[in-house]
C-alpha positions in Angstrom: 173.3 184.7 79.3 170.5 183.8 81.5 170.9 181.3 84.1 168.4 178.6 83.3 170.0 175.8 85.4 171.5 174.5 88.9 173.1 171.4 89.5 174.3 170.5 93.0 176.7 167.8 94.2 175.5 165.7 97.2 178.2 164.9 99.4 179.8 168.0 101.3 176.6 170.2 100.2 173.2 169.0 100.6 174.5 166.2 102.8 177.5 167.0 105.2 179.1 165.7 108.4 177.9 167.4 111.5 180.7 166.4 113.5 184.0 165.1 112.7 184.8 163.4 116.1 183.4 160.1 115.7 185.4 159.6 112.3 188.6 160.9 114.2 187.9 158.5 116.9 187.4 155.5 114.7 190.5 156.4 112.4 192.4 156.6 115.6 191.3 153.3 116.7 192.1 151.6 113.7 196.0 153.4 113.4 194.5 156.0 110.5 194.2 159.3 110.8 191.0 161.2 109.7 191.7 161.7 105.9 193.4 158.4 105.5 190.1 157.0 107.0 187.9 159.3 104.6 190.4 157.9 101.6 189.7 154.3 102.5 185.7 154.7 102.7 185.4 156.7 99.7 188.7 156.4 97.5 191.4 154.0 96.6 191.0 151.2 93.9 187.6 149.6 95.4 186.3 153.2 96.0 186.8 154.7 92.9 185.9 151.4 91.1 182.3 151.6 93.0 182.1 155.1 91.6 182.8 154.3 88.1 180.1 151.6 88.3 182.3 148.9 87.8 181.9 146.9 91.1 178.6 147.2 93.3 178.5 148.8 96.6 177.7 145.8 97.8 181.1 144.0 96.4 182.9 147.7 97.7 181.8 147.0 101.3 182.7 143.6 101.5 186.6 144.4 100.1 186.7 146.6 103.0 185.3 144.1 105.7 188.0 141.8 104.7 191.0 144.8 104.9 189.7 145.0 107.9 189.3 141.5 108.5 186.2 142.5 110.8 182.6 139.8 111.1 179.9 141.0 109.1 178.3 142.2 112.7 181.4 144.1 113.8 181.7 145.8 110.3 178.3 147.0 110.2 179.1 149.0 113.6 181.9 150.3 112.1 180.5 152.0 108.7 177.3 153.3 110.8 180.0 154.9 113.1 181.7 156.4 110.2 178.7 157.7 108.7 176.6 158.1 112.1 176.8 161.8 112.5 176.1 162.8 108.3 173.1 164.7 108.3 170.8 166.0 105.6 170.8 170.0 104.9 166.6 169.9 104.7 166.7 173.8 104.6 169.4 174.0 101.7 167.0 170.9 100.2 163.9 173.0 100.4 165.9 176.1 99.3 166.5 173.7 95.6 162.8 173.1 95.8 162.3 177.1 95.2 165.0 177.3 92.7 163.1 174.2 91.1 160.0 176.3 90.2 161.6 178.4 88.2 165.1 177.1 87.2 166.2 173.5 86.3 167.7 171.9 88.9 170.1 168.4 89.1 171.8 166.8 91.3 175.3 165.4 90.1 177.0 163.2 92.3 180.5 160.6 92.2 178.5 157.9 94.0 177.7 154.2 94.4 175.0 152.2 93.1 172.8 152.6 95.8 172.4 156.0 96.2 169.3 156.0 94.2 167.8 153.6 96.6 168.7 155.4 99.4 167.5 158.5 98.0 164.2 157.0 97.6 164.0 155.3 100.6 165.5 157.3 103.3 165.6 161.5 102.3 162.7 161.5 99.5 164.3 165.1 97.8 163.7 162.8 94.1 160.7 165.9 93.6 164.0 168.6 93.8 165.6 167.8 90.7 164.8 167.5 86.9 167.8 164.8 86.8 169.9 163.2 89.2 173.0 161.5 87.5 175.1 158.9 89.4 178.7 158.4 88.8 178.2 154.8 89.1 175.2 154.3 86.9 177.1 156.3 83.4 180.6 155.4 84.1 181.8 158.5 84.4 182.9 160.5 87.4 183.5 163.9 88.3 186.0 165.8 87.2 185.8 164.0 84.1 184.5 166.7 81.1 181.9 164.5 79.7 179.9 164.3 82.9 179.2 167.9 82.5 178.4 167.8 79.0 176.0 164.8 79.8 174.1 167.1 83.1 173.8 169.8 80.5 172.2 167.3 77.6 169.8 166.0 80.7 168.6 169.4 81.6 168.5 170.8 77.5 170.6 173.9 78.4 173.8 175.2 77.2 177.0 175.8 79.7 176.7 179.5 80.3 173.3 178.9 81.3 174.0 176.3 84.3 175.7 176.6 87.5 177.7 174.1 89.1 177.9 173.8 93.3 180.3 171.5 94.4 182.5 170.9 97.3 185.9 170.3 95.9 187.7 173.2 94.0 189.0 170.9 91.2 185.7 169.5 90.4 184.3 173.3 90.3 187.4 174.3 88.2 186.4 171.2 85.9 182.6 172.8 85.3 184.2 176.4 84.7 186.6 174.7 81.5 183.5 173.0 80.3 181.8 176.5 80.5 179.7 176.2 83.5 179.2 179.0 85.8 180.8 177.4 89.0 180.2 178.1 93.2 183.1 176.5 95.3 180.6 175.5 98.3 182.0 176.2 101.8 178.8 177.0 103.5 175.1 177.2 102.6 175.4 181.3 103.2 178.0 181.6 101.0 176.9 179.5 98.3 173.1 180.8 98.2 174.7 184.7 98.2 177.0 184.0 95.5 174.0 182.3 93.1 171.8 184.9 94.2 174.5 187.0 92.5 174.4 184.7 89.5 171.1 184.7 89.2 170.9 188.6 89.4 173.3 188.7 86.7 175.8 190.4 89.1 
């Protein structure tokens, strides 16, 4: 079957951490390690609450200023240090464009409510994608099936026309049961050989 369709994941693909010292530094600091850190940010209830949609970003930040029981000033410091070294793959971006003319393309991402704003205010890649579907804005999150059926219903294709490029295995292995061709992403060589391949029907 023809590959008609692309949908990329944001974090850990087209945006990824340049360098993990500052986030080992600051976990240190704080008596975490790195991936305990990473786990408060991102998971645990707030976290995953914020990426279901059912708390704001806004309310997520603030129950992690008061774990912390940081100022508003000293927690501010602390989440651009976390996040101060992220950087924005504007090659791999420009490589979606290309796919864009002639494939669909969407971006699926377990995210915050923000991330639409921040999309549109800070790396302006909107013009990349047919769709971009936020965890937080349909209430469901990755691996959950019915996010995949719903990127499929957004784009008008059927499974074993799209590929899915994600970061985590168990969100790739999710795609693949839905019926989604699937790219476990550990580089942007790797992944762009291996949809080449797709693509070629190889």
């Amino acid at each position: 079957m023809t590959i008609r369709a692309i949908i990329f994941d944001l974090g850990g693909v087209l945006l990824r951490t340049a360098d993990f010292t500052p986030r080992e530094q600051l976990a240190s600091r704080i008596g975490m390690t790195g991936s305990e850190l990473e786990e408060f940010i991102f998971g645990g209830e707030s976290g995953n609450r914020a990426q279901a949609g059912e708390i704001t970003a806004r309310q997520h930040w603030e129950n992690l200023r008061l774990r912390l029981n940081y100022s508003p000033e000293q927690f501010e410091a602390f989440i651009n240090e976390f996040f101060g070294c992220d950087e924005l793959d504007g090659e791999l971006v420009d490589y979606v464009r290309e796919l864009h003319k002639d494939h669909r393309t969407a971006l699926l991402s377990n995210a915050w409510d923000d991330l639409r704003q921040v999309i549109a205010e800070r790396w302006h890649f909107e013009d990349a994608f047919d769709s971009i579907i936020i965890s937080a804005e349909v209430g469901l999150v990755k691996p959950d099936p019915r996010i995949y059926h719903l990127a499929l219903e957004c784009l008008g294709v059927e499974a074993g026309q799209a590929v899915f490029v994600d970061d985590f295995q168990r969100n790739v292995e999710a795609a693949q049961e839905v019926g989604l061709h699937g790219i476990h992403f550990q580089s942007p060589q790797q992944m762009r050989l291996e949809l080449e391949q797709l693509l070629n029907g190889h």
